[in-house]
gemmi code that builds the backbone of each chain (N, CA, C; Angstrom):
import gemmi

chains = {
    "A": [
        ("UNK", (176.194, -61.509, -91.167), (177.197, -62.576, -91.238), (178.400, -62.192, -92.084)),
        ("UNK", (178.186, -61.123, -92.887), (179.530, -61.218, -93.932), (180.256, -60.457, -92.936)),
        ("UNK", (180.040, -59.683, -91.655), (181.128, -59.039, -91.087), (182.275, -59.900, -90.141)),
        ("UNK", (181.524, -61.294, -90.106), (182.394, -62.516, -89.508), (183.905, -62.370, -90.019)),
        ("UNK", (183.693, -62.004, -91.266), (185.727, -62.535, -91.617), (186.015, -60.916, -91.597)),
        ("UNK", (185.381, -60.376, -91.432), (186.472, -58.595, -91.131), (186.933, -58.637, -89.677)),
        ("UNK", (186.051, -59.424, -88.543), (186.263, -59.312, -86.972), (187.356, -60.509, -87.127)),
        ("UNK", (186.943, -61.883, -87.753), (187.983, -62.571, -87.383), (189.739, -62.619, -87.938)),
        ("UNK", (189.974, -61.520, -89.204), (190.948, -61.366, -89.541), (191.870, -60.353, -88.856)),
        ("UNK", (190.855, -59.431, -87.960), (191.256, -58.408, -86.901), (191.837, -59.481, -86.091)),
        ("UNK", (190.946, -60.063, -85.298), (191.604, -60.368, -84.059), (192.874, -61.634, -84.689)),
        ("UNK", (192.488, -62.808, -85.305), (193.477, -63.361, -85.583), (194.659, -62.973, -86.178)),
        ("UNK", (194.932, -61.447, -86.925), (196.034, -60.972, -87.307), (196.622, -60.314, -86.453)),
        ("UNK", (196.214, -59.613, -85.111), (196.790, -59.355, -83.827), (197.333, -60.380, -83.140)),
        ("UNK", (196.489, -61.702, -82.843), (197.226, -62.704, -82.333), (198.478, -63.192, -82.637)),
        ("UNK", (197.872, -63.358, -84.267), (199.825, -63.997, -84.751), (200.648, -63.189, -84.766)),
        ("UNK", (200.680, -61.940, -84.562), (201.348, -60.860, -84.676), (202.291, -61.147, -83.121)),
        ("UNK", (201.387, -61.018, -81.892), (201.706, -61.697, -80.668), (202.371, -62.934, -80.643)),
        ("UNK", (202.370, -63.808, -81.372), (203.306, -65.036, -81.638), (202.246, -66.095, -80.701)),
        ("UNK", (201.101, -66.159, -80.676), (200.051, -66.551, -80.006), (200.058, -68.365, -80.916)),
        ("UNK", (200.197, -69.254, -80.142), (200.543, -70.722, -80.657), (199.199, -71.400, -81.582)),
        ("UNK", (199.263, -72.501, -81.969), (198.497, -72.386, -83.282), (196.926, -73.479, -82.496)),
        ("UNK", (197.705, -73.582, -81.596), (196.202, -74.399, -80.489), (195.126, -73.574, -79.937)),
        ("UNK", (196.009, -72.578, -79.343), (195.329, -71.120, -78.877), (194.356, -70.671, -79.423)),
        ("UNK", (195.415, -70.137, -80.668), (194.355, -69.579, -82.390), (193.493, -70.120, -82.516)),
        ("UNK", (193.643, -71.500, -82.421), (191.936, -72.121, -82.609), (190.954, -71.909, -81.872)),
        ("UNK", (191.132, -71.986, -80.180), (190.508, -71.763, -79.510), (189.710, -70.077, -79.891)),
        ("UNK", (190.499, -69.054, -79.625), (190.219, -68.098, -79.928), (188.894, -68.024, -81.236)),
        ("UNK", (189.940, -68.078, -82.150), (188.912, -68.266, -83.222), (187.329, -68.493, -83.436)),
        ("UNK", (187.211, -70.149, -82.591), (186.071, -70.772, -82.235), (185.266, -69.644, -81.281)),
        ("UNK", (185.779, -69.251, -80.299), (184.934, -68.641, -79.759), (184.536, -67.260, -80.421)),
        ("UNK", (185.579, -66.639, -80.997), (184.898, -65.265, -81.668), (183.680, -65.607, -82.273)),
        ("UNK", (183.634, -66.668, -83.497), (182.872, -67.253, -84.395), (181.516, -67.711, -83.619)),
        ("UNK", (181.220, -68.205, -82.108), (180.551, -68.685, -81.621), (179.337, -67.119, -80.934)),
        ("UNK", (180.134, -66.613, -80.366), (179.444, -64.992, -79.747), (178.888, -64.105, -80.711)),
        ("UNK", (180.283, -64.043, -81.967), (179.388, -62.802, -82.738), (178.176, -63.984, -83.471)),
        ("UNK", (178.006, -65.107, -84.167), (177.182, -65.341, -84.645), (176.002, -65.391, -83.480)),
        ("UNK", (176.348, -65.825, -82.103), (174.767, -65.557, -81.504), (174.501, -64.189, -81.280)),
        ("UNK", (175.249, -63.121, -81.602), (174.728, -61.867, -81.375), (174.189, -61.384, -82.538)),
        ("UNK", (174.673, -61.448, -83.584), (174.335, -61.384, -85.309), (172.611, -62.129, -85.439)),
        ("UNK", (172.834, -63.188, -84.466), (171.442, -64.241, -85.017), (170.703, -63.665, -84.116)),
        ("UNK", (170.836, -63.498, -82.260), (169.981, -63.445, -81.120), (169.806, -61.739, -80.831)),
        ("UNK", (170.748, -60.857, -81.090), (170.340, -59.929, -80.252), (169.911, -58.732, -80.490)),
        ("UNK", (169.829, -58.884, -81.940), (168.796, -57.210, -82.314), (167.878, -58.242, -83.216)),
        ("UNK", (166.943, -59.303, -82.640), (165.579, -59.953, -83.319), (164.520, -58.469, -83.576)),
        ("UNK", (164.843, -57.770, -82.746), (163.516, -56.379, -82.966), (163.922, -55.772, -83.774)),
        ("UNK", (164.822, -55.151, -83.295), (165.257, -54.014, -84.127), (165.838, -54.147, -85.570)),
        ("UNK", (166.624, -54.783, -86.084), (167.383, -55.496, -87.291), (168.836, -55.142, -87.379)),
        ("UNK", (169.100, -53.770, -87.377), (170.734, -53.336, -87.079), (170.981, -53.547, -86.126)),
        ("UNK", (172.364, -53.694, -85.426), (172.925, -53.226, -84.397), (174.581, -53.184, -84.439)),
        ("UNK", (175.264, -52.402, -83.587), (176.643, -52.781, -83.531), (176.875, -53.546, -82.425)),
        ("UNK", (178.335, -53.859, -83.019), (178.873, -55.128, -81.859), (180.543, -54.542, -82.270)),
        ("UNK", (180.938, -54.608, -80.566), (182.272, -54.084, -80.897), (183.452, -55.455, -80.344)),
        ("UNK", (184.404, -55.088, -80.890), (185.256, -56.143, -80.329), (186.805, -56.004, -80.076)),
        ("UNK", (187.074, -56.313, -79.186), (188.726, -55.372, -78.688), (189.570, -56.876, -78.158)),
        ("UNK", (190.849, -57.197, -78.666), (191.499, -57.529, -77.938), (193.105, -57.228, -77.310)),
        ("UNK", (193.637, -58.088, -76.415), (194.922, -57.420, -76.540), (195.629, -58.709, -75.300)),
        ("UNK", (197.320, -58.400, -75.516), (197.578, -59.134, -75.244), (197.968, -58.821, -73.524)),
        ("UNK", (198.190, -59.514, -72.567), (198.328, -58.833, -71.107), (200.077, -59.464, -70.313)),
        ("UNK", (200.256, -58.911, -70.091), (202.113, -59.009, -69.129), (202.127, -60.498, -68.880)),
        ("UNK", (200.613, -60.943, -68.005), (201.225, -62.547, -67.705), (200.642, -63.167, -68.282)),
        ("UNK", (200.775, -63.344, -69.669), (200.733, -64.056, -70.696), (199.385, -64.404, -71.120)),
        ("UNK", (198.458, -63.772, -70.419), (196.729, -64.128, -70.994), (196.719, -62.807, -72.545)),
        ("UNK", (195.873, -63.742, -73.398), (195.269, -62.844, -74.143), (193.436, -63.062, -74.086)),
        ("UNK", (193.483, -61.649, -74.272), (192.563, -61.373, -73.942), (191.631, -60.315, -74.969)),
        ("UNK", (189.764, -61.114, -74.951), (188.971, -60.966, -75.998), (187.721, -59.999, -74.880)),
        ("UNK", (187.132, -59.397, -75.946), (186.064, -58.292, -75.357), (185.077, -58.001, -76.361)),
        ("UNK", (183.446, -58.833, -75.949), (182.667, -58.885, -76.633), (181.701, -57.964, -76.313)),
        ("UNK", (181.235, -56.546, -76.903), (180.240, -55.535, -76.681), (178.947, -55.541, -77.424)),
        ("UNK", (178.052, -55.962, -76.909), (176.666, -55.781, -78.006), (175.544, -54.388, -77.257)),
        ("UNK", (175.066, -54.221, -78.149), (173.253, -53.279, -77.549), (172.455, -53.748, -77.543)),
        ("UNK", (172.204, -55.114, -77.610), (170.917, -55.865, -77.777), (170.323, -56.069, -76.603)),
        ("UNK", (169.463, -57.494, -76.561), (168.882, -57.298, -75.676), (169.471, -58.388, -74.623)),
        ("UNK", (169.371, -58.505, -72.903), (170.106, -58.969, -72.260), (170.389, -60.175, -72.594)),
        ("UNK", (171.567, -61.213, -72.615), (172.083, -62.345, -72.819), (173.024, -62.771, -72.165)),
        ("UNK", (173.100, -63.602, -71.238), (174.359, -63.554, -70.179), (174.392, -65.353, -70.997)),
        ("UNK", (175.612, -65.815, -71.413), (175.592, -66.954, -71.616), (176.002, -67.869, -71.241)),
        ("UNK", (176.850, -67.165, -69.433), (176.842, -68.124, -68.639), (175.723, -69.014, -68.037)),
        ("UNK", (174.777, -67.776, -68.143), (173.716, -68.645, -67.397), (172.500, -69.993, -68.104)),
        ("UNK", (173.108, -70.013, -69.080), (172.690, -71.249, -70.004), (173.012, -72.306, -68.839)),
        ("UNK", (172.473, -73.441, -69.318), (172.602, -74.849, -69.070), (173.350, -75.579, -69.825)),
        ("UNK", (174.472, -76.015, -70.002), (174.897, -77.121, -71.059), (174.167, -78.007, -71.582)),
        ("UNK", (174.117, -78.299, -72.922), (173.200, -79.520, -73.099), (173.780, -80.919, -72.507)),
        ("UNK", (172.627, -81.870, -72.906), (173.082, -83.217, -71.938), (173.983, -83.770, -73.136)),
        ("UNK", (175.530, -84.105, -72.914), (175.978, -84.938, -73.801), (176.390, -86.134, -74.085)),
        ("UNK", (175.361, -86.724, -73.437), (175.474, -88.503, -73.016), (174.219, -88.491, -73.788)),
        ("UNK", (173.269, -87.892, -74.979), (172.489, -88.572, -75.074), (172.511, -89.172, -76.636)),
        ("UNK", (172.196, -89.925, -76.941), (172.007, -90.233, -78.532), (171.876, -89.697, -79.406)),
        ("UNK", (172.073, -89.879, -80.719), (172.012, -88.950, -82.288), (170.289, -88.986, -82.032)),
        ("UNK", (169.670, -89.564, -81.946), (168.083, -89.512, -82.193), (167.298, -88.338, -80.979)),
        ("UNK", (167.759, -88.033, -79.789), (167.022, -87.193, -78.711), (168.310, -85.970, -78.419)),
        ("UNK", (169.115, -86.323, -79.088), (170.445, -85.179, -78.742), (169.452, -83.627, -79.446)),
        ("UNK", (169.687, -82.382, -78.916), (169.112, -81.520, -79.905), (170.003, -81.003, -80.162)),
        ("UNK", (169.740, -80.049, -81.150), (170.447, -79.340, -81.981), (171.396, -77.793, -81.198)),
        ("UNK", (170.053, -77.196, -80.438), (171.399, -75.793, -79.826), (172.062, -76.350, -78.805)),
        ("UNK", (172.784, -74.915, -78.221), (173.612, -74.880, -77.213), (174.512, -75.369, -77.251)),
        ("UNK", (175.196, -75.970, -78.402), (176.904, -76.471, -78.409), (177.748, -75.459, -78.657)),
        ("UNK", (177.060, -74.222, -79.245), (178.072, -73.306, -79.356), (178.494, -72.363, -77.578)),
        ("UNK", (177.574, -72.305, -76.903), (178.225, -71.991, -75.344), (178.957, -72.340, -74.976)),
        ("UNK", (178.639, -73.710, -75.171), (179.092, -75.004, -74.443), (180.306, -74.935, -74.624)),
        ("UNK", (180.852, -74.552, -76.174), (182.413, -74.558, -76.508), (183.036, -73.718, -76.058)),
        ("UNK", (182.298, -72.217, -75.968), (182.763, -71.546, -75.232), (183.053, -71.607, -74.278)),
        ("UNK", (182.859, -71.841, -73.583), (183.474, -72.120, -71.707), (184.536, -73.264, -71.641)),
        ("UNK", (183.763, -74.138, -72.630), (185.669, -75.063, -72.079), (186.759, -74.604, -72.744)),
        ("UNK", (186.403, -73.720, -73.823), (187.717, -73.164, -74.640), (188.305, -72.007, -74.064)),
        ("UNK", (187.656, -70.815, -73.486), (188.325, -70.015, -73.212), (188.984, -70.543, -71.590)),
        ("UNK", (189.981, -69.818, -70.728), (190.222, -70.364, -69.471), (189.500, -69.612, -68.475)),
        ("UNK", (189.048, -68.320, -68.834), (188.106, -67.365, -68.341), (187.125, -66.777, -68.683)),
        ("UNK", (185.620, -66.685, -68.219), (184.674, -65.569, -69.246), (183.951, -65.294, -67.727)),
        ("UNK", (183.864, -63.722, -68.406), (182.804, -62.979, -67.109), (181.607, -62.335, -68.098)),
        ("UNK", (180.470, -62.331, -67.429), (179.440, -61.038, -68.333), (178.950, -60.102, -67.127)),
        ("UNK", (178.330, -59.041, -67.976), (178.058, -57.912, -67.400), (176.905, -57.198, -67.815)),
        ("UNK", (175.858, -57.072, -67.447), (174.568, -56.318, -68.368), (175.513, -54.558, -67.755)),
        ("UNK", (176.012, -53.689, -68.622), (176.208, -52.613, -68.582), (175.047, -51.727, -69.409)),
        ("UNK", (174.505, -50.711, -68.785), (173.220, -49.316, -69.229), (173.458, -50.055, -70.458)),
        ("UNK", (172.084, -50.942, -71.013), (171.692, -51.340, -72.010), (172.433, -52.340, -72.790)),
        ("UNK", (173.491, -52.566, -72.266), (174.263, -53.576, -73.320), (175.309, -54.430, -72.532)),
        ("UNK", (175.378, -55.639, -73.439), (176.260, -56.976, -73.238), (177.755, -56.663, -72.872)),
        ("UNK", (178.506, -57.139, -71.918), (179.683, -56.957, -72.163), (180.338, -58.825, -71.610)),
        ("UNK", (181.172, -58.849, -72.685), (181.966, -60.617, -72.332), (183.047, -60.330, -72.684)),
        ("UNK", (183.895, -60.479, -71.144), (185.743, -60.559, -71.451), (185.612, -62.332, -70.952)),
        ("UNK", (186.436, -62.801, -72.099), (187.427, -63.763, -71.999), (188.836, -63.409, -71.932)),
        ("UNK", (189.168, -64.707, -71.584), (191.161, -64.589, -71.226), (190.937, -66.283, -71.423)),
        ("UNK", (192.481, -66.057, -72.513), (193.254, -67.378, -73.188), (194.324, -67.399, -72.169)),
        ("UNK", (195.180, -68.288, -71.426), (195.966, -68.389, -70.806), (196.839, -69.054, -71.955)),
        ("UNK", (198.217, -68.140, -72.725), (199.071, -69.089, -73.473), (200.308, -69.738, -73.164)),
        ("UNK", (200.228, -71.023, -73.299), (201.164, -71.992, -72.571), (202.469, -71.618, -72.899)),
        ("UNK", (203.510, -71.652, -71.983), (204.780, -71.054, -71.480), (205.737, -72.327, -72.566)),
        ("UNK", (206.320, -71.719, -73.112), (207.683, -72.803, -73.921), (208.350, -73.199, -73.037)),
        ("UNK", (208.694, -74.376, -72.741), (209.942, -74.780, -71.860), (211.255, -74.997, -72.808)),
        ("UNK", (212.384, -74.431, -72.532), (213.629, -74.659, -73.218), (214.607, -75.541, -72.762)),
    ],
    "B": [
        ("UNK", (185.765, -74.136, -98.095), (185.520, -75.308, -97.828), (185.231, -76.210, -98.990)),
        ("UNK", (185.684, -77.214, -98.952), (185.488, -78.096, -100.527), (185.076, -79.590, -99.984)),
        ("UNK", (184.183, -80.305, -100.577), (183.602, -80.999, -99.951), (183.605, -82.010, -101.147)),
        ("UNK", (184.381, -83.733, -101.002), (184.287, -84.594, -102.420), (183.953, -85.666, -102.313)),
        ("UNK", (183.032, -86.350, -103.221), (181.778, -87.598, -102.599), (182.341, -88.616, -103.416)),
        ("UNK", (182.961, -89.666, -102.863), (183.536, -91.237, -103.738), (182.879, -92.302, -102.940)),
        ("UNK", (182.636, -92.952, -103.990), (181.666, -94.214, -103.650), (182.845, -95.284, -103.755)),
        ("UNK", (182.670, -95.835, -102.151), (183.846, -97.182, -102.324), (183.017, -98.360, -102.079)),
        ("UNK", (182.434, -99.441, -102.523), (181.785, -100.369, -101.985), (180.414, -100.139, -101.607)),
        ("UNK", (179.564, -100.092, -100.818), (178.377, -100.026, -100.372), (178.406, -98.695, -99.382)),
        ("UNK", (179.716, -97.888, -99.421), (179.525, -96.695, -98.984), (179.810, -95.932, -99.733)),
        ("UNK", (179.673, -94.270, -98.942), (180.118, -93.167, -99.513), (180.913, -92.361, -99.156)),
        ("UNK", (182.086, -92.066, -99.399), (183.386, -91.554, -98.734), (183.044, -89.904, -98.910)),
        ("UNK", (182.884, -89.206, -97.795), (182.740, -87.586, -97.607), (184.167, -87.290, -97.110)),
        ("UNK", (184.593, -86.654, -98.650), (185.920, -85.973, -97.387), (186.017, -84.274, -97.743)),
        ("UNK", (186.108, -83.699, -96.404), (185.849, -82.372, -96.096), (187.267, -81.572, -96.252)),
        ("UNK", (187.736, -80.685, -96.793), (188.880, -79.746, -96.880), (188.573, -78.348, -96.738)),
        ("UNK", (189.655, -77.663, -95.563), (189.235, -76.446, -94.909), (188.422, -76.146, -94.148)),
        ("UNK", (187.357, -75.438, -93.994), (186.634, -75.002, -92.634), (185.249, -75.131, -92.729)),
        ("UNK", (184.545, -76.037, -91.696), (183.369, -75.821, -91.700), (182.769, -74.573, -90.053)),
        ("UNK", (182.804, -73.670, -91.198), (181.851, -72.928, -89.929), (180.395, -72.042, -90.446)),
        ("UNK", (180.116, -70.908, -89.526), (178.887, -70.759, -89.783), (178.599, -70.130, -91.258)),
        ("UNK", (179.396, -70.126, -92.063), (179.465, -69.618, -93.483), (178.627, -71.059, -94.224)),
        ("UNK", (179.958, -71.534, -93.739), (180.008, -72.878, -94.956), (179.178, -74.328, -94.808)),
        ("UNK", (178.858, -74.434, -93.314), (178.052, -75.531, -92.805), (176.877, -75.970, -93.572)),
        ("UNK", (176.190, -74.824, -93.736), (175.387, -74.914, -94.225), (175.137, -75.495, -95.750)),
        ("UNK", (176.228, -75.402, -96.268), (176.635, -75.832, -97.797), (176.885, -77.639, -97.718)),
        ("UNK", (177.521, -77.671, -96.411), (178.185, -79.214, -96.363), (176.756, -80.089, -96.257)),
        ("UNK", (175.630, -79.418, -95.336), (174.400, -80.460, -94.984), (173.612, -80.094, -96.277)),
        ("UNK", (173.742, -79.245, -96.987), (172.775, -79.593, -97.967), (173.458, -80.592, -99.376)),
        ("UNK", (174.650, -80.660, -99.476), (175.078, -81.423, -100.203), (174.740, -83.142, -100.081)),
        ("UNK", (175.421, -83.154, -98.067), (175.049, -84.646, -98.241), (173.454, -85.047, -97.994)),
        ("UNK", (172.443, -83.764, -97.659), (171.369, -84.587, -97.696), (171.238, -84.721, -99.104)),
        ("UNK", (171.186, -84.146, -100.096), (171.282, -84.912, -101.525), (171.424, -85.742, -101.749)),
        ("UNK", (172.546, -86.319, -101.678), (172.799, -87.515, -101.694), (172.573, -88.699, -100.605)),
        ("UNK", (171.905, -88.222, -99.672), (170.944, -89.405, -98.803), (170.175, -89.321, -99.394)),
        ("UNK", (168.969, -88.572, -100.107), (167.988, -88.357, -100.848), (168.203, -89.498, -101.788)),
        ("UNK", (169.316, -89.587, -102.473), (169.667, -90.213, -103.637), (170.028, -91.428, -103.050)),
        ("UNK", (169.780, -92.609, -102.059), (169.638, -93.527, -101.247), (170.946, -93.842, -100.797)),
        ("UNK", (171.806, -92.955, -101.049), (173.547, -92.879, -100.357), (172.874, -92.598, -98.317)),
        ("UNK", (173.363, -94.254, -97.990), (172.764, -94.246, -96.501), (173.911, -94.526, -95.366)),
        ("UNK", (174.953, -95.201, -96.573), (176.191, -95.261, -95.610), (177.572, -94.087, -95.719)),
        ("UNK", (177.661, -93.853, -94.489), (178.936, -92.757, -94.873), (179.974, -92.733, -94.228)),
        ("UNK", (181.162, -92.206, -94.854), (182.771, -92.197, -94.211), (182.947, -90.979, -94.310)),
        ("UNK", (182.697, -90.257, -93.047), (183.184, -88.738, -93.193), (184.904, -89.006, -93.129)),
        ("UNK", (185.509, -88.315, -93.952), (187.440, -88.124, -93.703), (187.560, -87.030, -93.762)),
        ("UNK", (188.106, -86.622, -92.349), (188.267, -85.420, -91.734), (189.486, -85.034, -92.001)),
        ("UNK", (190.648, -86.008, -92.876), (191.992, -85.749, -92.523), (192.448, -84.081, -92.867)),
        ("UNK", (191.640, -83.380, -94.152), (191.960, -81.850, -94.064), (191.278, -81.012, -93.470)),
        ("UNK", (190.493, -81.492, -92.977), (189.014, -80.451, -91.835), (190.211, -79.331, -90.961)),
        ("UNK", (190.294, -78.054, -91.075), (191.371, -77.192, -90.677), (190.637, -76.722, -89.395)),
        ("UNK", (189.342, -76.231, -89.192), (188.897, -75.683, -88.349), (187.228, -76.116, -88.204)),
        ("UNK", (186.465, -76.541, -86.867), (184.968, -76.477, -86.993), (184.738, -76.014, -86.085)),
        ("UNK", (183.075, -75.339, -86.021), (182.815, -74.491, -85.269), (181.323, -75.352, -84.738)),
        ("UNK", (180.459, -74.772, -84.189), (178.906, -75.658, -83.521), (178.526, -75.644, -84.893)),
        ("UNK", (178.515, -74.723, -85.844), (177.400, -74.799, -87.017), (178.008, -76.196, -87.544)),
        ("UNK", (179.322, -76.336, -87.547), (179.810, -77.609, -88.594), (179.034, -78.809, -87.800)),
        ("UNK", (179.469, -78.553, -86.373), (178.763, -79.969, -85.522), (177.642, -80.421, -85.697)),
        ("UNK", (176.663, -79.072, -85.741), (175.347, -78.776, -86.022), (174.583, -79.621, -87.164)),
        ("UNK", (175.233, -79.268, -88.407), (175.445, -79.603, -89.532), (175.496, -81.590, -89.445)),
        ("UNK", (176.543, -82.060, -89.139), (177.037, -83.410, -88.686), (175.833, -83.734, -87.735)),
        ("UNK", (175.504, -83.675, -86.947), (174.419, -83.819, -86.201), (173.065, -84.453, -86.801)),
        ("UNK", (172.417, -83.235, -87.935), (171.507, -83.536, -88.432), (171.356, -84.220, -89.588)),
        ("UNK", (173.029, -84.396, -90.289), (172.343, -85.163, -91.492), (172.929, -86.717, -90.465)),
        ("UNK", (173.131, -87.226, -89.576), (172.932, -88.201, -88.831), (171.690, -88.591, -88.455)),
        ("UNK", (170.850, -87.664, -87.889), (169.388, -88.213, -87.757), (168.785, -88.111, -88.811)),
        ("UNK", (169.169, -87.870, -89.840), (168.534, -87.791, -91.355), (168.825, -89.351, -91.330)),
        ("UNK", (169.929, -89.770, -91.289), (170.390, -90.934, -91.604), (170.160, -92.217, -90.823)),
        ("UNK", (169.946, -91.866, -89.983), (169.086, -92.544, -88.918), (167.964, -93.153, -88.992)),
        ("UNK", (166.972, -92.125, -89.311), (165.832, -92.287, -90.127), (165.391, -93.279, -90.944)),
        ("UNK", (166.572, -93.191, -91.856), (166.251, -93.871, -93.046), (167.749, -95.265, -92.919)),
        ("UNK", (167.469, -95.444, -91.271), (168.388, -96.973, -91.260), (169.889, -96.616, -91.688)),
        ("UNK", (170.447, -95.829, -91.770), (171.495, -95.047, -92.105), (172.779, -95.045, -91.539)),
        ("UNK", (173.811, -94.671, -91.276), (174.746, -93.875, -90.770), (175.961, -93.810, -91.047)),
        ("UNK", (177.038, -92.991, -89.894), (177.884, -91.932, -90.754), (178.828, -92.213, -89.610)),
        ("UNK", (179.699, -92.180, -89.680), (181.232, -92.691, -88.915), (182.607, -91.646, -89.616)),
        ("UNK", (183.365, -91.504, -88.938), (184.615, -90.893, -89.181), (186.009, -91.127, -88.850)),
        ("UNK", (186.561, -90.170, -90.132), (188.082, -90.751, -89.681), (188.944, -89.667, -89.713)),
        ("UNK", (190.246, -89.894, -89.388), (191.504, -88.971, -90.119), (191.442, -88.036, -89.315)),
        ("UNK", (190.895, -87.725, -88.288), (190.952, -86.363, -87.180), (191.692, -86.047, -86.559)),
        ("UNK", (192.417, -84.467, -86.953), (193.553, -84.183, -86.147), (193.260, -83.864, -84.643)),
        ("UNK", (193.982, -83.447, -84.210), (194.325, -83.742, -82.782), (193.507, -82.656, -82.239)),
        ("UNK", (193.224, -81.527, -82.524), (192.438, -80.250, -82.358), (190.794, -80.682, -82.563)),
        ("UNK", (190.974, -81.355, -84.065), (189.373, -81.383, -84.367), (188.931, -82.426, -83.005)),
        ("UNK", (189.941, -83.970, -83.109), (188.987, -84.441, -82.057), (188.533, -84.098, -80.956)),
        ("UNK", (189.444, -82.951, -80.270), (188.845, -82.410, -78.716), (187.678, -82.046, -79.726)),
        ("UNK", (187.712, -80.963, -80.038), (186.059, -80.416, -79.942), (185.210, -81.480, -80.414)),
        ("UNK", (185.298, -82.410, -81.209), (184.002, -83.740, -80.878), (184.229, -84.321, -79.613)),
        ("UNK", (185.107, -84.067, -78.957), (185.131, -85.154, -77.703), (184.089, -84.125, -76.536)),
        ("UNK", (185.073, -82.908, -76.637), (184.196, -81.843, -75.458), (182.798, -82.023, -75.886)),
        ("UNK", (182.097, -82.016, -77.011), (180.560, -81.858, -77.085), (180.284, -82.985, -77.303)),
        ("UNK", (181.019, -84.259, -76.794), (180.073, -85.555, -76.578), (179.996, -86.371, -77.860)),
        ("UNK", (180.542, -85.326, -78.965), (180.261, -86.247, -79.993), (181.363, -87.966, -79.938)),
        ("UNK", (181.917, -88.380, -79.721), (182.624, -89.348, -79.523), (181.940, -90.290, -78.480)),
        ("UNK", (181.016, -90.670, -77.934), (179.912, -90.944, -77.879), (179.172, -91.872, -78.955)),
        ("UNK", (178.640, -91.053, -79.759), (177.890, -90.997, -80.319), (177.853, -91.710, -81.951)),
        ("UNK", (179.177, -91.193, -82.393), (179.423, -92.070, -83.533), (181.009, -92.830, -83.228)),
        ("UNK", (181.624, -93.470, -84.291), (182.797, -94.197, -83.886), (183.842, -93.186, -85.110)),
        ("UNK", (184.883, -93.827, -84.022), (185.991, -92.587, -85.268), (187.534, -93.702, -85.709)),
        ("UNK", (187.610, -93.857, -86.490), (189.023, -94.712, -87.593), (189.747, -93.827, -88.017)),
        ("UNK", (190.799, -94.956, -87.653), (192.119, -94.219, -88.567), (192.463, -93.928, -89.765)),
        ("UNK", (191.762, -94.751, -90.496), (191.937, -94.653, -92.263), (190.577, -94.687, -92.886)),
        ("UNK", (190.327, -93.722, -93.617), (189.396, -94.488, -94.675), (188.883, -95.863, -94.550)),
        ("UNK", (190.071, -96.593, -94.845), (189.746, -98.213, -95.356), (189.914, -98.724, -93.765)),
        ("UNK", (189.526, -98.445, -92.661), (189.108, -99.309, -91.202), (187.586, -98.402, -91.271)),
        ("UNK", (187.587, -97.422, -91.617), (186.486, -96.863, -91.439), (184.886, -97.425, -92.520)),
        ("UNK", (185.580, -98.304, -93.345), (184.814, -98.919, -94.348), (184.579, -99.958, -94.131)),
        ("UNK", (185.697, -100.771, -93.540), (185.681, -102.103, -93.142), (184.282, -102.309, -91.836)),
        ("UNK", (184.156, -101.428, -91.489), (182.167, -101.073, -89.958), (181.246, -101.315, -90.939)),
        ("UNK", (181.318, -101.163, -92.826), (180.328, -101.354, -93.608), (180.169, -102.676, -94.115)),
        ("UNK", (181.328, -103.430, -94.395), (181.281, -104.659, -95.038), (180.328, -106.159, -94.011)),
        ("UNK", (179.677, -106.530, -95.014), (179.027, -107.472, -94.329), (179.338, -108.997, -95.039)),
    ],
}
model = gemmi.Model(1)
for chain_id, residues in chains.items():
    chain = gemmi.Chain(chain_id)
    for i, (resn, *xyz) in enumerate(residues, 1):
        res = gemmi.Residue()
        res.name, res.seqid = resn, gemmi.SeqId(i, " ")
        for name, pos in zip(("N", "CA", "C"), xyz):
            atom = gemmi.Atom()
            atom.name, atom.element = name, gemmi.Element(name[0])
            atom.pos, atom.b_iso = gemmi.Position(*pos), 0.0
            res.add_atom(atom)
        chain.add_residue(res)
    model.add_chain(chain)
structure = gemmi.Structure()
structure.add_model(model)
structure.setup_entities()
């Protein structure tokens, strides 16, 4: 967990650098914070180390764009279920809100089991200034 | 994250400054179960400086609600900027508890 604010000062100091709007940033943010902690918590349970790499960059028509690499073990987190969110504080449970955020926050996510390891590109679509 | 507990009336005013995420969440639910422990059953979360939350913060909010629940309890909010409320709205939380504009409407759900 302490490597959380070295990844998120990477990518968020590239963003603002990009002039990336301050709604975006959040989004972004949230989701970095959401992947590496389930990969940190879920995906080397055996082993105890692992790396996790993370690349972003910005693209011509205006998506920026995030790239989540792990070695663990398979995790596609599209294929989760959303939890139910019509239900009460008393039967509501506790996981799966962090997916969940993921997908409505980013505007795109694909996964990929590549020879042994995770791969998740998202794409932020950032909204156009009108003058 | 800085977290400051004022007792107004028959409640307890939680107001949160800076970020609850998977660092700090964990700091925020053990504080206020303390003080549910300590028979503090009504609460005013004021979100007005909450900068950023993540699932752990929700997470967090979640359970000291059914803590509070439990024990005949609960926890309502206010002051939420425009960012924080999507993400309670996307995960349903808006639903679930009620959200005020001020502090003092958010106190006024306690007075009997």
């Amino acid at each position: 967990m302490e490597y959380l604010e070295t990844f998120r000062s990477y990518v968020l100091g590239k963003a603002e650098k990009w002039g990336i709007d301050q709604e975006t940033l959040f989004k972004i943010e949230l989701v970095l914070e959401e992947l590496l902690t389930n990969v940190i918590r879920y995906a080397y349970v055996d082993g105890g180390n692992g790396d996790v790499e993370v690349e972003c960059s910005f693209e011509d028509n205006g998506r920026f764009h995030l790239s989540i690499h792990d070695w663990g073990k398979p995790f596609d987190p599209l294929g989760r279920e959303d939890p139910d969110l019509t239900k009460g504080v008393n039967e509501r449970e506790i996981g799966g809100l962090g997916i969940h955020l993921v997908r409505q926050m980013a505007d795109q996510v694909s996964y990929r089991r590549e020879a042994n390891s995770n791969r998740l590109k998202l794409y932020f679509q950032i909204p156009t200034v009108c003058t | 994250m800085e977290v400051k507990f004022d007792k107004q009336g028959n409640a307890l005013v939680v107001a949160v400054k800076g970020r609850m995420d998977a660092i700090t969440a964990p700091d925020f639910e053990s504080q206020c179960s303390n003080y549910i422990d300590e028979g503090h059953i009504l609460m005013v979360a004021d979100l007005a400086e909450l900068e950023y939350i993540s699932s752990a913060g929700l997470r967090s909010i979640l359970q000291i609600s059914k803590k509070l629940k439990q024990k005949k309890g609960q926890i309502n909010f206010c002051c939420l900027s425009g960012i924080i409320q999507h993400v309670f709205t996307i995960s349903g939380f808006d639903s679930m508890f009620s959200f005020h504009d001020s502090v003092a409407q958010a106190l006024l759900q306690y007075e009997r």
